[in-house]
DSSP file (Angstrom, degrees, kcal/mol; ACC not computed):
  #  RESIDUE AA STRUCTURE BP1 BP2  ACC     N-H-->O    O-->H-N    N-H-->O    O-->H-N    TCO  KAPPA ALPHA  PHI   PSI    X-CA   Y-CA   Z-CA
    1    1 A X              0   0    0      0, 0.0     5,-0.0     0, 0.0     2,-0.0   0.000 360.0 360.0 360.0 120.3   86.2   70.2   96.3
    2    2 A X     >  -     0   0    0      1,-0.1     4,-2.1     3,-0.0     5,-0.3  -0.217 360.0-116.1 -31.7 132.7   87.0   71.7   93.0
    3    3 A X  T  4 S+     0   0    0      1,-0.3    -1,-0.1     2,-0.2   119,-0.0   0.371 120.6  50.4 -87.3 -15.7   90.6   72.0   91.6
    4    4 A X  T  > S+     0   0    0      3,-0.1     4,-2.2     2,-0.1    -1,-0.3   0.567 108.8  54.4-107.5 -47.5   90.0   76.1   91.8
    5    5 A X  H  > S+     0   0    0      1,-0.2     4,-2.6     2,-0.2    -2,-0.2   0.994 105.0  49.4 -37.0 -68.2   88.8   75.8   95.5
    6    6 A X  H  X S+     0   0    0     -4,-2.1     4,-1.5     2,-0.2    -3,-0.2   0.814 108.9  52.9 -56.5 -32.1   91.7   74.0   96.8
    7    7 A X  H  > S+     0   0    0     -5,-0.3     4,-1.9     2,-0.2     5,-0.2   0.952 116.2  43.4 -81.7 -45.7   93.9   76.6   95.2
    8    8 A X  H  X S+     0   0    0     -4,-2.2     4,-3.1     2,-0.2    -2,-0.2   0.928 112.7  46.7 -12.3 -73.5   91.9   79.1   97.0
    9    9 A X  H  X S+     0   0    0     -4,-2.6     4,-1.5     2,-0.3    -2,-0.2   0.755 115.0  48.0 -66.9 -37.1   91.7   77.5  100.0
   10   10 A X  H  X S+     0   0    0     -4,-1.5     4,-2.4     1,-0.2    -1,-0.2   0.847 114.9  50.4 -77.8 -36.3   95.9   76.8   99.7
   11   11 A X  H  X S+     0   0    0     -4,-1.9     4,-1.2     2,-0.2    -2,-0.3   0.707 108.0  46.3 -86.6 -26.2   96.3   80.4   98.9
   12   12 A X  H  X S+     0   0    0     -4,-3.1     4,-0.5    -5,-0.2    -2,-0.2   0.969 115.1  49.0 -62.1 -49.1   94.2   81.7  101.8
   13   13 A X  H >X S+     0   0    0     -4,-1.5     3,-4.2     2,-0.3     4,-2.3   0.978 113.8  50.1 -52.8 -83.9   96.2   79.1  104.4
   14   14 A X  H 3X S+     0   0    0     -4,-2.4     4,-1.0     1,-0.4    -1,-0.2   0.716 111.9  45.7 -44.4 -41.1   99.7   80.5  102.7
   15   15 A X  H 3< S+     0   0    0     -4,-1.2    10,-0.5     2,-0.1    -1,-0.4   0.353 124.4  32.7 -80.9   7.4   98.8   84.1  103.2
   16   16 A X  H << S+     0   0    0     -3,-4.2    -3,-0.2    -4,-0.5    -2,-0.2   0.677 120.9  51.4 -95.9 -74.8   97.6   83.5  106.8
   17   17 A X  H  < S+     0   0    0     -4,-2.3     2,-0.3    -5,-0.1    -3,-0.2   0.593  83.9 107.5 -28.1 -36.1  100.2   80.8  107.6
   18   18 A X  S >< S-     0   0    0     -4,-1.0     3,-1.4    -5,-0.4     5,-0.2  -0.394  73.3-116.7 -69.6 125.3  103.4   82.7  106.4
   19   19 A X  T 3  S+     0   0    0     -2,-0.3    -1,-0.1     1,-0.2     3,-0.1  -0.118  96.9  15.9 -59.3 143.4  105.6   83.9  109.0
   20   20 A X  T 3  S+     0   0    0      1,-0.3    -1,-0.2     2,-0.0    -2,-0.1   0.428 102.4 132.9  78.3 -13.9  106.3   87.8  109.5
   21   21 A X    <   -     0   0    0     -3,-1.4    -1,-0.3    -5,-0.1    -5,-0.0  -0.294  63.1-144.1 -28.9 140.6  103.1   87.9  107.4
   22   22 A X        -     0   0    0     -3,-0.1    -1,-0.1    -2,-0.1    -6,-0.1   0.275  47.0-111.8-102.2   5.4  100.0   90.2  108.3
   23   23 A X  S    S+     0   0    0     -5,-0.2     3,-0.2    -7,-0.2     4,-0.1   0.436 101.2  92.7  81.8 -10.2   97.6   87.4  107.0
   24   24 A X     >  +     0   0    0      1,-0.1     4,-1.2     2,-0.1     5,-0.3   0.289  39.3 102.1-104.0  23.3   96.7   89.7  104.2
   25   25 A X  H >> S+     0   0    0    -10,-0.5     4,-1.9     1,-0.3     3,-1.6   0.932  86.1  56.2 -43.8 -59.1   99.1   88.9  101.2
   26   26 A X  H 3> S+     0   0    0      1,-0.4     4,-1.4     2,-0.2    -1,-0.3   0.815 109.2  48.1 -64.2 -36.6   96.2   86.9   99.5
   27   27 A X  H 34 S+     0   0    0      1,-0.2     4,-0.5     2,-0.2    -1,-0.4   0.837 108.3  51.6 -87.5 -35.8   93.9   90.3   99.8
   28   28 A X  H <X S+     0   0    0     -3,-1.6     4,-2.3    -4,-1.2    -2,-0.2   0.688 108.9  53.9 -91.4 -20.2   96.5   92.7   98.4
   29   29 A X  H  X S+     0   0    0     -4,-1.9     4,-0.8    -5,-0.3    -2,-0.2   0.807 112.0  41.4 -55.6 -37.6   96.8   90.3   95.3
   30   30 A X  H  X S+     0   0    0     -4,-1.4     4,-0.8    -3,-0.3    89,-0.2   0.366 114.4  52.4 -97.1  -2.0   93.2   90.3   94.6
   31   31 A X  H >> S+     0   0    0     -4,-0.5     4,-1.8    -5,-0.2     3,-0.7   0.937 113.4  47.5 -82.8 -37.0   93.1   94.1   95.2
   32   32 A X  H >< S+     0   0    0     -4,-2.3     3,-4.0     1,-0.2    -2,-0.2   0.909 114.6  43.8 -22.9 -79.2   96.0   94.3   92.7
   33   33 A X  H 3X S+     0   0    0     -4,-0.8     4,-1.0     1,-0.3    -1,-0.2   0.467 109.2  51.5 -63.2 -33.0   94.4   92.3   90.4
   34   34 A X  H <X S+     0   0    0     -4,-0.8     4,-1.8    -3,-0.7    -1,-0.3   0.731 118.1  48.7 -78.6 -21.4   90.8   94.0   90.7
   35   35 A X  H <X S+     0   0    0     -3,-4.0     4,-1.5    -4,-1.8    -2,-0.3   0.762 104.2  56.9 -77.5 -30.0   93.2   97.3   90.1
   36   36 A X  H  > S+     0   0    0     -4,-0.2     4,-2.2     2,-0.2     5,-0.3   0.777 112.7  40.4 -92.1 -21.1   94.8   95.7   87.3
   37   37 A X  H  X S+     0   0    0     -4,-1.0     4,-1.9     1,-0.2    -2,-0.2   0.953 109.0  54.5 -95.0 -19.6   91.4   95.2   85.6
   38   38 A X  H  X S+     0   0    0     -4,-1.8     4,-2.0     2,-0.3    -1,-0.2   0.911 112.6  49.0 -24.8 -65.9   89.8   98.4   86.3
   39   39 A X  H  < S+     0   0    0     -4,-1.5    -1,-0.2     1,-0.3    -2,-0.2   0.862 115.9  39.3 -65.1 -33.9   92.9   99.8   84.7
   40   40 A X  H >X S+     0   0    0     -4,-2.2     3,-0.8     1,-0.2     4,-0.8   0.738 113.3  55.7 -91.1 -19.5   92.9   97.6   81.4
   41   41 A X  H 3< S+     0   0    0     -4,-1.9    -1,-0.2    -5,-0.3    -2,-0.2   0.871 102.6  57.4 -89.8 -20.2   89.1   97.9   81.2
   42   42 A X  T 3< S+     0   0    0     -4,-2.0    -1,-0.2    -5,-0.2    -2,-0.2   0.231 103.9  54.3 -69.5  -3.6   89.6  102.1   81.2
   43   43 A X  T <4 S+     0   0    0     -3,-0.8    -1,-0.2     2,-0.1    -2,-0.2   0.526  89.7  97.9-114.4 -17.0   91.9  101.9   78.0
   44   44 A X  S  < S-     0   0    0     -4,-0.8     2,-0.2     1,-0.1     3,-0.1  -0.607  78.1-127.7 -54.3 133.6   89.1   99.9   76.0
   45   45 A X        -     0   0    0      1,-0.2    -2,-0.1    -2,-0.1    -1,-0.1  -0.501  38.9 -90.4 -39.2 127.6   87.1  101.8   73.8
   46   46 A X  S    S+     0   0    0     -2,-0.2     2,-0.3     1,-0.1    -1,-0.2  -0.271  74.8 131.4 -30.9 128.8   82.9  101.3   74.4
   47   47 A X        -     0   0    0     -3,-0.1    -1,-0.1     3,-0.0    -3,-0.0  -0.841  63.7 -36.4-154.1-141.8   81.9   98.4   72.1
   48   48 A X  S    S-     0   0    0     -2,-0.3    -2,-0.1     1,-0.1     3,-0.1   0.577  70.0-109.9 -79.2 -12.6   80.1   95.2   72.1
   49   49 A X  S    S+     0   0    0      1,-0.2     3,-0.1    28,-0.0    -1,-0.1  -0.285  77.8 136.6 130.0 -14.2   80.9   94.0   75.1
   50   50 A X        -     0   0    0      1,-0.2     2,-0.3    27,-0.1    -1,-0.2   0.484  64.8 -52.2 -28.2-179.9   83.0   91.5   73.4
   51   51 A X        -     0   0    0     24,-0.1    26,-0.2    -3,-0.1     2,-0.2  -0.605  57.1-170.3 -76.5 132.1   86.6   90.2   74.2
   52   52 A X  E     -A   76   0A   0     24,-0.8    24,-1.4    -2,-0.3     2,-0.3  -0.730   2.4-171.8-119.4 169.0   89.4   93.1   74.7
   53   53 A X  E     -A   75   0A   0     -2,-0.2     2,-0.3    22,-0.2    22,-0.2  -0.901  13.9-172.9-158.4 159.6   92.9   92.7   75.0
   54   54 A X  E     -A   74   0A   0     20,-0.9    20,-3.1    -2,-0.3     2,-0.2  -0.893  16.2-145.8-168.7 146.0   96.0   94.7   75.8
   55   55 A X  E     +A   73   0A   0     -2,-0.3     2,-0.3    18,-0.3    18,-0.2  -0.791  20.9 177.3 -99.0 150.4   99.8   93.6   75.6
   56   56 A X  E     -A   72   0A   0     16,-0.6    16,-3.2    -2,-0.2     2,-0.3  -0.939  17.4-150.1-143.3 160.6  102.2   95.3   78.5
   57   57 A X  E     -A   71   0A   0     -2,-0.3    14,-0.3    14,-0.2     2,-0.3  -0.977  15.0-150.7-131.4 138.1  105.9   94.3   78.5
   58   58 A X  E     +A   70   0A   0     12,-1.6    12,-0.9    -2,-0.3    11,-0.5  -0.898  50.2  24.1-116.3 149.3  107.6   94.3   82.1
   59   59 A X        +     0   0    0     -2,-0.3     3,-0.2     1,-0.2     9,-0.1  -0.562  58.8 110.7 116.6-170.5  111.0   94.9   83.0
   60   60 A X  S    S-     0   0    0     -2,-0.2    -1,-0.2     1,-0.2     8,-0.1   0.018  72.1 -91.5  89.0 165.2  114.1   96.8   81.2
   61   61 A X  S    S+     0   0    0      6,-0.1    -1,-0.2     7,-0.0     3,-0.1   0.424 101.7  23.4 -96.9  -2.5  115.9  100.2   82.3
   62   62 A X  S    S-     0   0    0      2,-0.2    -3,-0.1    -3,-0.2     3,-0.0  -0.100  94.4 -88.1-141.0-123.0  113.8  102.6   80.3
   63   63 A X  S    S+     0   0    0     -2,-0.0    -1,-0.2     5,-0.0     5,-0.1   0.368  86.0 111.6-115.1 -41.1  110.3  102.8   78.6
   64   64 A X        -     0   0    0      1,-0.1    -2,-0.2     2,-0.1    -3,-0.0  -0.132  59.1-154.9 -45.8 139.9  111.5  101.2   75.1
   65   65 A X  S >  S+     0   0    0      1,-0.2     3,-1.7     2,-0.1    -1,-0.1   0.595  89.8  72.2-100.4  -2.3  109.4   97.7   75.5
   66   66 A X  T 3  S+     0   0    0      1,-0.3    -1,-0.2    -9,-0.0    -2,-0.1   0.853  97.1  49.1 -68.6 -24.8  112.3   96.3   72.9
   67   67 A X  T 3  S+     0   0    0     -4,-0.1    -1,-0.3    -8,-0.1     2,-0.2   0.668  91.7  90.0 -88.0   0.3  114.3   96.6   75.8
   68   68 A X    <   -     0   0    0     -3,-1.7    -9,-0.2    -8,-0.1     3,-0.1  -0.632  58.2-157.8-110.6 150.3  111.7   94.5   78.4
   69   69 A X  S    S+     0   0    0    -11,-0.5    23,-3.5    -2,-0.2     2,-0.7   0.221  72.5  70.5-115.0  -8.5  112.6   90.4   78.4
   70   70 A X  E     -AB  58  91A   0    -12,-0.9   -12,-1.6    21,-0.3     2,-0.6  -0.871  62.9-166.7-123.7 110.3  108.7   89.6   79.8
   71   71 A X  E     -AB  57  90A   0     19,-1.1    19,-2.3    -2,-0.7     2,-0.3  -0.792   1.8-163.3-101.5 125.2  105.4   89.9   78.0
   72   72 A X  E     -AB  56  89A   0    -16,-3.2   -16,-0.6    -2,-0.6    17,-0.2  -0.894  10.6-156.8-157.4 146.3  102.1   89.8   79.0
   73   73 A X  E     -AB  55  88A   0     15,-2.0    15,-1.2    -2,-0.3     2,-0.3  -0.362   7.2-169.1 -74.5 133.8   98.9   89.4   77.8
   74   74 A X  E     +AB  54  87A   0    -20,-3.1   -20,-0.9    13,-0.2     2,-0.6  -0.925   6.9 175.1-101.7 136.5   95.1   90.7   79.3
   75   75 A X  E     -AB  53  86A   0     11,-1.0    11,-3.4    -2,-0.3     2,-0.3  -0.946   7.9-171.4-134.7 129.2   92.1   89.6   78.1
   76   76 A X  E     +AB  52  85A   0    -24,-1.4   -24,-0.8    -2,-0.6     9,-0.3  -0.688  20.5 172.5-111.5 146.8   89.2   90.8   79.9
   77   77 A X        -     0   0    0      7,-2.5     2,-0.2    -2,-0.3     7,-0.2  -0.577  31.9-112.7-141.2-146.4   85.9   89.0   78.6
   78   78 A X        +     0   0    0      5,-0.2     5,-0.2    -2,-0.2     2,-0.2  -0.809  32.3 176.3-128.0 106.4   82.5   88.7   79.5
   79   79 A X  B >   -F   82   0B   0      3,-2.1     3,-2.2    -2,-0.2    -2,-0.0  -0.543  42.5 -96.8-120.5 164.8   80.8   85.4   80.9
   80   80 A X  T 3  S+     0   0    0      1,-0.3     3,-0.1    -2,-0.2    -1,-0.0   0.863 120.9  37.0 -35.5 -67.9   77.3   84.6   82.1
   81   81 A X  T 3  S-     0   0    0      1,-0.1    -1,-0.3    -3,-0.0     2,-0.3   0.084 133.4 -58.5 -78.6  18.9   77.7   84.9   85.9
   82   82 A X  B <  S-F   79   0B   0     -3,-2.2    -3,-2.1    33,-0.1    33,-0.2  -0.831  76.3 -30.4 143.8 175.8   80.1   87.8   85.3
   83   83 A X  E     -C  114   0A   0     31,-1.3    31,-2.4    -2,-0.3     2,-0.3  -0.404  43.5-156.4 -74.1 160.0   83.3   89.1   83.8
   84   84 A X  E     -C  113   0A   0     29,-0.2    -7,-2.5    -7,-0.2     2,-0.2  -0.909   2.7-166.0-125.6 131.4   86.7   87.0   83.1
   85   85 A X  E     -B   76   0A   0     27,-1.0    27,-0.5    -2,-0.3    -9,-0.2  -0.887   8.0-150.9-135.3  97.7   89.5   88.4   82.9
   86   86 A X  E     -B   75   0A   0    -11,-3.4   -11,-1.0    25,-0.2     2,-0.4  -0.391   8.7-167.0 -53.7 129.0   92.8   86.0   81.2
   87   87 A X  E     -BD  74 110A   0     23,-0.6     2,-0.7   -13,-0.2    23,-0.5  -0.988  12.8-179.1-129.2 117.7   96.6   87.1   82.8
   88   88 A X  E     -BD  73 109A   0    -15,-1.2   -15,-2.0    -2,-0.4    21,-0.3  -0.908   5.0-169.6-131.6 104.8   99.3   85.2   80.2
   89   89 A X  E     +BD  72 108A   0     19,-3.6    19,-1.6    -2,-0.7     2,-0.4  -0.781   6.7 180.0 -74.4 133.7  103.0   85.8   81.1
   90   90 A X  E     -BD  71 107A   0    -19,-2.3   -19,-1.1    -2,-0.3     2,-0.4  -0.905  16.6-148.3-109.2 155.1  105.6   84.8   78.7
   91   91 A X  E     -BD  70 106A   0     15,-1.2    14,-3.8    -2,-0.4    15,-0.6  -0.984  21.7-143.0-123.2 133.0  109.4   85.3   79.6
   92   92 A X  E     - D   0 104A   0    -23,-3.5     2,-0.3    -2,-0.4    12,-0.2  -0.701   7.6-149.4 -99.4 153.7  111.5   85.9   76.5
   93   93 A X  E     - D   0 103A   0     10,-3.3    10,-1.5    -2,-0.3     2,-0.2  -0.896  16.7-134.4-117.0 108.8  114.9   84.9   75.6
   94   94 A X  E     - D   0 102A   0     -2,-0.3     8,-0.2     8,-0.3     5,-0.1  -0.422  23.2 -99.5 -71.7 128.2  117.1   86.9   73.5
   95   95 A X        -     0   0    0      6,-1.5    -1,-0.1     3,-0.4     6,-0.1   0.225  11.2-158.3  14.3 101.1  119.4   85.8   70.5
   96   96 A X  S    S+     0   0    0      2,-0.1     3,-0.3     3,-0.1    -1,-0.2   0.806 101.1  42.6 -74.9 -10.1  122.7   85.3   70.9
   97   97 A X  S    S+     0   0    0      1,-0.3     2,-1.3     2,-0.0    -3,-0.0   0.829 133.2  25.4 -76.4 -74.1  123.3   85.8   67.2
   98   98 A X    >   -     0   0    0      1,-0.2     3,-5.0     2,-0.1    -3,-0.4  -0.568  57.8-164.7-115.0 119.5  120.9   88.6   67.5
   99   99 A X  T 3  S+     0   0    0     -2,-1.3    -1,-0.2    -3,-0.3    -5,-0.1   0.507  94.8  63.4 -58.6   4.2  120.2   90.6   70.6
  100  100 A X  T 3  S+     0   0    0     -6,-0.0     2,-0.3    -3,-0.0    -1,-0.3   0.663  88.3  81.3 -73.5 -28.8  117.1   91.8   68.6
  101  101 A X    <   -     0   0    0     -3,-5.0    -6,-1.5    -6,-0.1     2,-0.3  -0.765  60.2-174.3-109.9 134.4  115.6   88.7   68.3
  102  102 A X  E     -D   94   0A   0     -2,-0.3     2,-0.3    -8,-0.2    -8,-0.3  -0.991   7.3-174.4-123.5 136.7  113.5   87.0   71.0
  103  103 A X  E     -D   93   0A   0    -10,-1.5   -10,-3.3    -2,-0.3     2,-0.2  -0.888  33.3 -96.3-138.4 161.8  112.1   84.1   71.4
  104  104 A X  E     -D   92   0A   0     -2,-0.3   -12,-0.2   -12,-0.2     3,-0.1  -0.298  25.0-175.8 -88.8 142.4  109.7   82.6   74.1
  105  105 A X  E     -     0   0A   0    -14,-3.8     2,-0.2     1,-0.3    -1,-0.2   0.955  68.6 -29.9-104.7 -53.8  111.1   80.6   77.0
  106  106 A X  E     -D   91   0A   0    -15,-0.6   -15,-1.2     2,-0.0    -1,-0.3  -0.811  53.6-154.5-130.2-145.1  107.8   79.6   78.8
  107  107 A X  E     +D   90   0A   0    -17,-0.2     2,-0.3    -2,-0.2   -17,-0.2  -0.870  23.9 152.0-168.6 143.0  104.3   81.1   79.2
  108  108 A X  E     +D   89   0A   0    -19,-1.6   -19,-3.6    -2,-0.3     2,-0.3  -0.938   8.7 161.9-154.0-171.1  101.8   80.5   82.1
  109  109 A X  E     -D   88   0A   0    -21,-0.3    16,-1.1    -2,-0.3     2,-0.2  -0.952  27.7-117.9-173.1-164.2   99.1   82.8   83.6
  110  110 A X  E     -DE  87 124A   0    -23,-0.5   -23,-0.6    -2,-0.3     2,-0.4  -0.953  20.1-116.1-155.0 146.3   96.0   82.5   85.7
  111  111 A X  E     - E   0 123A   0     12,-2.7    11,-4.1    -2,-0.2    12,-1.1  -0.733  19.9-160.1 -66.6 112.8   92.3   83.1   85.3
  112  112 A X  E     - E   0 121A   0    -27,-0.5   -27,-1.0    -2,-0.4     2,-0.4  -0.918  10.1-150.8-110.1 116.9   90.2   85.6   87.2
  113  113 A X  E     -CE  84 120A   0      7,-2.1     7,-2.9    -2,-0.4     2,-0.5  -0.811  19.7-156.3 -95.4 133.8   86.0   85.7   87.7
  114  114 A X  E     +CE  83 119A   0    -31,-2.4   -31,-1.3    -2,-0.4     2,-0.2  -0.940  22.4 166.5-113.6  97.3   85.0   89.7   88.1
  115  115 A X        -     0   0    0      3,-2.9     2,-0.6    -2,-0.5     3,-0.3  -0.429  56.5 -55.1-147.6 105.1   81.9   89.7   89.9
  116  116 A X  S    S-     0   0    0     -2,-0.2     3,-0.0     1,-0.1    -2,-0.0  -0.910 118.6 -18.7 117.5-152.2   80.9   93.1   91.2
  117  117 A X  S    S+     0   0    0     -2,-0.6     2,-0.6    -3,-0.0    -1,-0.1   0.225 124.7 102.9-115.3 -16.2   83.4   94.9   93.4
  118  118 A X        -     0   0    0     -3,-0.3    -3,-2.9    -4,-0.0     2,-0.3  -0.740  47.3-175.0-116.7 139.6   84.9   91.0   93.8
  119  119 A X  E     +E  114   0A   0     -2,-0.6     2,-0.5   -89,-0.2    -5,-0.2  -0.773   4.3 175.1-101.5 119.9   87.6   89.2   92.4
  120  120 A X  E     -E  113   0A   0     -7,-2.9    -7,-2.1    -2,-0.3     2,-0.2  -0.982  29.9-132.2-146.6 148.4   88.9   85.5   92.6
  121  121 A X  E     +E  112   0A   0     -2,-0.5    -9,-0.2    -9,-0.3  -113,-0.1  -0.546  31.7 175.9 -83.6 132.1   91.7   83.7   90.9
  122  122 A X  E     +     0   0A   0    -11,-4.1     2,-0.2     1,-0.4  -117,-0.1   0.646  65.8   8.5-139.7   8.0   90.0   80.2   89.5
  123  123 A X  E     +E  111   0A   0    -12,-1.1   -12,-2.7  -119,-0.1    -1,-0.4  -0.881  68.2 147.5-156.0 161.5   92.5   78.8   87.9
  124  124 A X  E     -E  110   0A   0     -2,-0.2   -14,-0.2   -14,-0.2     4,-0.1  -0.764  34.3-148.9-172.7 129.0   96.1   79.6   87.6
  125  125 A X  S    S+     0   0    0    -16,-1.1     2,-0.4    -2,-0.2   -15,-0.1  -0.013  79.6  90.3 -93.9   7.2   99.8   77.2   87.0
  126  126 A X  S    S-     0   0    0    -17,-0.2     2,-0.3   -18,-0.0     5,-0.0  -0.980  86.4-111.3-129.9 146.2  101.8   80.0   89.1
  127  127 A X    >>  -     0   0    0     -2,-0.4     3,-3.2     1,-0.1     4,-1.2  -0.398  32.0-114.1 -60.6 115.5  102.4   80.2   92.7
  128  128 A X  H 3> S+     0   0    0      1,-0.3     4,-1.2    -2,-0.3     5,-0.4   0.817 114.3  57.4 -40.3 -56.7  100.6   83.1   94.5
  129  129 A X  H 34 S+     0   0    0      1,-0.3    -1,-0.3     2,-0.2     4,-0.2   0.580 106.4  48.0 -60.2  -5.8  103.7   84.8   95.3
  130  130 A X  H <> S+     0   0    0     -3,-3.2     4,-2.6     2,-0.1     5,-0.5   0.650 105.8  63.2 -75.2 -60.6  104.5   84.9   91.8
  131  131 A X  H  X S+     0   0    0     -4,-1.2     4,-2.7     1,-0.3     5,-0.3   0.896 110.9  34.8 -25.1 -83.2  100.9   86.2   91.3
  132  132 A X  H  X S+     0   0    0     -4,-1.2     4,-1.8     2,-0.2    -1,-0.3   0.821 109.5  56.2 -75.5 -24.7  101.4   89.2   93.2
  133  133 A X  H >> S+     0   0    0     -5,-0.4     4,-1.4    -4,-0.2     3,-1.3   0.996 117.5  47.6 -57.2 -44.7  105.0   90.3   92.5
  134  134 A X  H 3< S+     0   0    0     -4,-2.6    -2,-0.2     2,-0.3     4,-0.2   0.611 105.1  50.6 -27.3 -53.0  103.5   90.0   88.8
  135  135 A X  H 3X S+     0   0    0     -4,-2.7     4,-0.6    -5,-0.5    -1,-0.3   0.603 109.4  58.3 -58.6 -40.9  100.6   91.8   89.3
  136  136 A X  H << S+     0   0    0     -4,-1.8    -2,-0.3    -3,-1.3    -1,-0.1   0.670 110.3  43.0 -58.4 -33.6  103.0   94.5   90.9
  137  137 A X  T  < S+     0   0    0     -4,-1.4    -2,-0.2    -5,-0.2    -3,-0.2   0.426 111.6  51.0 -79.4 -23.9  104.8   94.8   88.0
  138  138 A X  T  > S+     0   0    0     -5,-0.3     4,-0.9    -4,-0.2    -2,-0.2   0.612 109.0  48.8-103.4 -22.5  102.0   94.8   85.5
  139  139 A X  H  X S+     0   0    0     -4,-0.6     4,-0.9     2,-0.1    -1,-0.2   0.634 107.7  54.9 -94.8   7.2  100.1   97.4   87.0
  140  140 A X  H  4 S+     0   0    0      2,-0.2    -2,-0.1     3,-0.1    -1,-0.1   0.417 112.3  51.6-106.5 -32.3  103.4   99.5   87.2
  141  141 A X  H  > S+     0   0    0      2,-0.2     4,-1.2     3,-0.1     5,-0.2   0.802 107.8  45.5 -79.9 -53.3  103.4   98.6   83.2
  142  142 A X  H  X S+     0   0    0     -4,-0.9     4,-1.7     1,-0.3     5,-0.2   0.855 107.4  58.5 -79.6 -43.0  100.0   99.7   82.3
  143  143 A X  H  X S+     0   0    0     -4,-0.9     4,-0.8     1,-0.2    -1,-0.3   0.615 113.7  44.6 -64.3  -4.9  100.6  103.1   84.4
  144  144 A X  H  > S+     0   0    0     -3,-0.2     4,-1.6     2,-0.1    -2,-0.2   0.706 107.7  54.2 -89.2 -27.6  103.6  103.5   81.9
  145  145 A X  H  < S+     0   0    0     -4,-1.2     4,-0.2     2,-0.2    -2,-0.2   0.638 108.5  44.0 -95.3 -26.9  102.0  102.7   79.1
  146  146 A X  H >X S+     0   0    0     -4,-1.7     3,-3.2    -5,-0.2     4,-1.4   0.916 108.0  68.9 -89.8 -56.9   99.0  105.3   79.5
  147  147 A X  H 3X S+     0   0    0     -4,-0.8     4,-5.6     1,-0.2    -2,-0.2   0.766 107.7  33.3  31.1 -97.8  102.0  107.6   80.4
  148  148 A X  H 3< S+     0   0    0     -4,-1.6    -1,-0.2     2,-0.2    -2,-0.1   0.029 114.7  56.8-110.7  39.3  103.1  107.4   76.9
  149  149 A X  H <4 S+     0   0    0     -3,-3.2    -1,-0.2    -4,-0.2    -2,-0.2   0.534 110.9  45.2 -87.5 -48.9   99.9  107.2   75.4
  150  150 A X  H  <        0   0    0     -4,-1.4    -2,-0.2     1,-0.2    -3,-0.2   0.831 360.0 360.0 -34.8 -66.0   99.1  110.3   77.0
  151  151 A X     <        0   0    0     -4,-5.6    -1,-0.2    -5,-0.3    -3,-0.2   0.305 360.0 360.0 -58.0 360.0  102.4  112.3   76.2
């Protein structure tokens, strides 16, 4: 079994398995996730079908992204059997000399195959439960950010 199967397979188990769970954590993660590209693929401009990209910052009391400690990346592509779509988190740390300055503390993400109406993580170095607060937070990001694109 492939190294993106078993994480599947562990992540179906954990959303079934968990107690006080409804067995469908794993399914509101990949409907996030199908939500989150839907959303990022609706700010792209028509082109070449090439790779597109958007930055979001999550976190912080107000809109200002200076104020947000978390960065993250999407890059939606296009691959034979279907779209890919790239999630890269970084967590920042600010300066003590200066609270302006930030610098990156780690970075991980996960990998998604788009194929369809369906979505599946196939590879990814953070824990599902990460996944979807994250994913909660990032589409939260991206509704702010057409917000005050819009306004």
């Amino acid at each position: 079994m492939s190294r993106p199967a078993v994480f599947l397979a562990a992540l179906m188990l954990l959303s079934i398995a968990a107690p006080g769970q409804d067995g469908s954590g794993a399914a509101k993660t990949l409907d996030l996730l199908r939500r989150i590209h839907d959303e990022v693929r609706s700010m792209i401009p028509p082109g070449d079908g090439g790779p597109a990209q958007q930055d979001f910052f999550i976190g912080g009391p107000d809109d200002d992204d200076t104020n947000k400690d978390v960065h993250v990346v999407v890059l939606l592509y296009r691959a034979d059997e279907g779209g890919m779509m790239r999630i890269q988190v970084t967590r920042l740390a600010r300066s003590k000399a200066d609270r302006r300055v930030k610098s990156a503390l780690d970075s991980r993400g996960w990998t998604c195959r788009i194929e369809g109406s369906r979505i599946n993580i196939v590879s990814s170095d953070v824990p599902e439960q990460e996944i979807g607060r994250t994913a909660a937070d990032l589409l939260k990001a991206i509704a702010d950010k057409k917000r005050l694109i819009k306004g």
